[in-house]
C-alpha positions, -999 to 999 in steps of 0.1 A, spaced: 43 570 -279 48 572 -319 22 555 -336 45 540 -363 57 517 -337 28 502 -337 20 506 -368 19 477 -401 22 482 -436 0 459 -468 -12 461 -502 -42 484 -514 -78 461 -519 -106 474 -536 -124 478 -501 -99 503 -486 -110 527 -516 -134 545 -491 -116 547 -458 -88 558 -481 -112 587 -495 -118 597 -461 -82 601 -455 -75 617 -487 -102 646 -476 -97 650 -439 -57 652 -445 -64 677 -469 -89 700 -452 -67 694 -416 -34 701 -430 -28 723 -458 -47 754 -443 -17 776 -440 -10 770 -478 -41 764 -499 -75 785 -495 -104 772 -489 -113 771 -528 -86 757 -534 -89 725 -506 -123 721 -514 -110 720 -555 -84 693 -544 -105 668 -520 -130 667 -548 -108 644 -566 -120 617 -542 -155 625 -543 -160 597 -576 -147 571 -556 -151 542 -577 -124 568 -598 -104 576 -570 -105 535 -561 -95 529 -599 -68 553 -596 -57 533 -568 -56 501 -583 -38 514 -613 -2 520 -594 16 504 -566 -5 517 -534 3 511 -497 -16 508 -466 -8 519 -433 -27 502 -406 -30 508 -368 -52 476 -352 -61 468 -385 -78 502 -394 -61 527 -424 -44 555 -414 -23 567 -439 -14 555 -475 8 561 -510 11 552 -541 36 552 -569 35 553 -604 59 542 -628 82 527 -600 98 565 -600 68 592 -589 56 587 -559 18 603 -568 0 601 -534 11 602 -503 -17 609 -470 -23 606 -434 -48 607 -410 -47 636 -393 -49 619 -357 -13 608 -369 -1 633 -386 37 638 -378 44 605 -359 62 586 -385 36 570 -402 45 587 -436 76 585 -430 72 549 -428 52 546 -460 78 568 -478 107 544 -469 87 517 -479 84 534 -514 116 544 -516 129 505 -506 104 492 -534 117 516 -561 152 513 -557 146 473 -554 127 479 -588 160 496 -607 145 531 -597 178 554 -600 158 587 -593 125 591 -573 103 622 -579 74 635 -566 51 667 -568 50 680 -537 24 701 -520 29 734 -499 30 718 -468 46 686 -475 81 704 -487 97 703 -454 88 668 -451 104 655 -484 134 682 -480 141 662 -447 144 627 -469 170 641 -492 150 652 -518 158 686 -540 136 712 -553 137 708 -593 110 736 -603 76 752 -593 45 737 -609 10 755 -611 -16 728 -616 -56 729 -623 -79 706 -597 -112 710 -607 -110 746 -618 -88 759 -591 -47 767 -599 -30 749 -568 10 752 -566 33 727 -562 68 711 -562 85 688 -582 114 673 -562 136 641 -562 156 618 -546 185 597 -556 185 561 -546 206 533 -536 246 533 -538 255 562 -519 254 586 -543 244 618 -524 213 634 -531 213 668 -551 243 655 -575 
């Protein structure tokens, strides 16, 4: 049974900021062993530690829910109509669709937007994930998070009129 079936999609409110925290850190500490050390995921859920930050962060770009019975489960944002910035699910869910489901979303509202290109900074363990939407590798990044050096990669997508991606 995939729980994206099941699952509905709406609009960020102030009141999701910490469910959404929650999500931000477990998905961090419950899925990117095998690429980030300790330091560094520790470094990296901090962000949501201030989270009437994280909540303002948030509200500042076009964020998502994904719901199951009502309850979060996964979310994303987007900045700029082009970058998606965040992109998280609960780890209970983790590889049943519901990210999948929140990228199409994004993708649907950028290219509805005028969005030619989407981009995104991918981390470690969300590369294969991306590289199975169509999106290219476009250059290694070595980023700071609270005093640790985390790597990721920039990649992107191009939307709408059939233009492969990668051209």
């Amino acid at each position: 049974m995939s729980r994206s079936d099941m699952a509905a999609l709406r609009p960020f409110l102030p009141a999701d900021t910490p469910m959404l925290a929650a999500i931000f850190v477990g998905a961090i500490q419950d899925l990117t062993g095998d690429d980030y050390s300790e330091a560094q995921q520790e470094a990296w859920a901090a962000v949501a530690e201030d989270e009437v930050e994280f909540g303002k962060k948030l509200a500042a770009e076009l964020t998502l829910i994904a719901t199951l019975q009502n309850s979060p489960i996964g979310f994303a944002s987007m900045k700029d109509n082009d970058t998606i910035d965040m992109l998280y699910v609960h780890p209970s869910v983790a590889g049943q669709g519901v990210g999948g489901m929140l990228c199409d979303a994004l993708e649907k509202l950028a290219g509805g937007r005028g969005t030619r290109t989407l981009s995104v900074d991918a981390s470690d363990n969300a590369l294969d994930f991306f590289r199975k939407r169509g999106y290219v590798a476009r250059q290694r990044n070595s980023v700071t998070v609270n005093g640790e050096w985390l790597a990721n990669t920039t990649m992107q997508k191009t939307l709408g009129d059939g233009t492969a991606a990668g051209n």
